[in-house]
N, C-alpha and C positions, 0 to 999 in steps of 0.2 A: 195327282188325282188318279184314281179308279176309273180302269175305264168299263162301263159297263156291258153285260150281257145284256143284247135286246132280242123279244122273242113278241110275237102277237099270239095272243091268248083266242084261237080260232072260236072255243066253245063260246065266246061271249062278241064274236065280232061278225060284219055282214061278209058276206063271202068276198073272196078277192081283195078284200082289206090289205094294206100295205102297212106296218110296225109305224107308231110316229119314232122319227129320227131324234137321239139322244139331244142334237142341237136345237130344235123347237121344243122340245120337252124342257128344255134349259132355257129358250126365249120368255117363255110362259112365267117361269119360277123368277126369270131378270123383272119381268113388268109388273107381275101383280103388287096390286097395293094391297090386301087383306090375305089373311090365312086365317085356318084354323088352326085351332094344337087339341088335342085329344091325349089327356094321362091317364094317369092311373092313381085312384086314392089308394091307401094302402091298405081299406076294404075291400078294395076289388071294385067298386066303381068307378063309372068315367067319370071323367071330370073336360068339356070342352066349351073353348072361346078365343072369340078371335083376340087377333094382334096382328104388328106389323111384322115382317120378317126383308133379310136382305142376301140375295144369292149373289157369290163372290167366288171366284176361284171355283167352281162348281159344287161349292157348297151351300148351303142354305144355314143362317144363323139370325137366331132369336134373343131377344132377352127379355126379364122378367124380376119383378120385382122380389126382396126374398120372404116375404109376406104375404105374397100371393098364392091361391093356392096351389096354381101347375107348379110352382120353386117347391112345396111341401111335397107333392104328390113326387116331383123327379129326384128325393132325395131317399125318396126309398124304393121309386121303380123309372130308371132313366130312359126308358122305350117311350118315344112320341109318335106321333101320327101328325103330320102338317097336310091341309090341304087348301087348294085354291083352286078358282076356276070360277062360271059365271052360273046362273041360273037356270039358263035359256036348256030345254029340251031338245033343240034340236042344229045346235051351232056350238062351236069352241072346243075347248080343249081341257078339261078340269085334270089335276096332278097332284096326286098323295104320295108322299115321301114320307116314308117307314125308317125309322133308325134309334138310335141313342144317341137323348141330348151329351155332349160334352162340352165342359164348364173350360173358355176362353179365357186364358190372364195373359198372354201373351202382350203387351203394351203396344207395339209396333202392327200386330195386328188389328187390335182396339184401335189404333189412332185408323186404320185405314178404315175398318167399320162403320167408325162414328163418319168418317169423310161421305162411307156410301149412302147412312142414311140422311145426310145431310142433301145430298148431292138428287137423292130418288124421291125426296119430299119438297125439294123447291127451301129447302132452311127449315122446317116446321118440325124439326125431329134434330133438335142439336144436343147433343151429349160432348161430356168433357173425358178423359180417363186418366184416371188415376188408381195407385194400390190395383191394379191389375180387374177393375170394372169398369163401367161405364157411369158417370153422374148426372145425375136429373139435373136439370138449371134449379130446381127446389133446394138440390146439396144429395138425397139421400143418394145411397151406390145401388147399381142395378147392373145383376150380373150377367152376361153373355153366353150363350150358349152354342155351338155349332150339329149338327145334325151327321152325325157318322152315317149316313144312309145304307144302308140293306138291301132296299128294294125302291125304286118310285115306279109307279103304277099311271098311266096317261090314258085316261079315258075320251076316248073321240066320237063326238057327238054330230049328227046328220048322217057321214056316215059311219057307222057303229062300227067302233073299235076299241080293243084292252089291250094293250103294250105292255109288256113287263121289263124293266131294267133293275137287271141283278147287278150287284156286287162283287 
């Protein structure tokens, strides 16, 4: 794993602000249950919607139907945008993680995947793998993706702060 550059982005934060620390930036990414994903159609429009996602090894990995249309839009532009975090104005910690999707066949790793989303949902999210995907309990395959990050950005909210963590 990358370890990354963390810097606080002062023009956007309340003075005396302290950088959020690489490892609650990563508690964040372990707990949520929702994300966004924001692609790219290959008009040049967004295209965003949630989904579940699972952080492992300090990565973050998704998957996605190949029918759906963030699978169309990442086969001709693989830069995503995941975000998470709560509603509230003035509490929490929301975190966008900037990167390209890359497509997981690793099997060994699938099996451990399928274990975390099993393991982060109570059972409610059980996948089989095989041929180097993940399989619905329906049968159909559904492919995995990992997030090569670039940049995740931690937005701190009450007291106002921008963290940037580079690559």
């Amino acid at each position: 794993m990358k370890t990354p550059v963390t810097t606080i982005d002062a023009r956007f934060s309340d003075e005396g602000s302290v950088a959020t620390g690489w490892d609650e930036t990563g508690k964040v990414l372990e707990q949520a249950e929702l994300f966004w994903i924001c692609t790219v159609r290959a008009d040049g429009r967004p295209h965003l919607t949630p989904l579940v996602a699972v952080w492992l090894d300090e990565t973050l990995y998704f998957c996605t139907g190949e029918t759906e249309q963030k699978y169309l839009n990442m086969a001709s532009n693989p830069n995503v945008l995941l975000l998470t975090g709560c509603n509230s104005w003035d509490r929490g910690l929301d975190v966008a993680v900037e990167g390209k999707a890359v497509r997981v066949t690793d099997e060994e790793l699938l099996e451990r995947l399928a274990a975390a989303w099993r393991e982060k949902w109570d059972g409610r999210w059980e996948w089989s793998v095989a041929d180097g995907v993940f399989h619905h309990p329906g049968g159909f395959p559904v492919p995995v993706f990992a997030v090569d990050q670039a940049k995740v950005l931690a937005f701190g909210k009450g007291t106002f702060k921008v963290t940037r963590h580079v690559f």
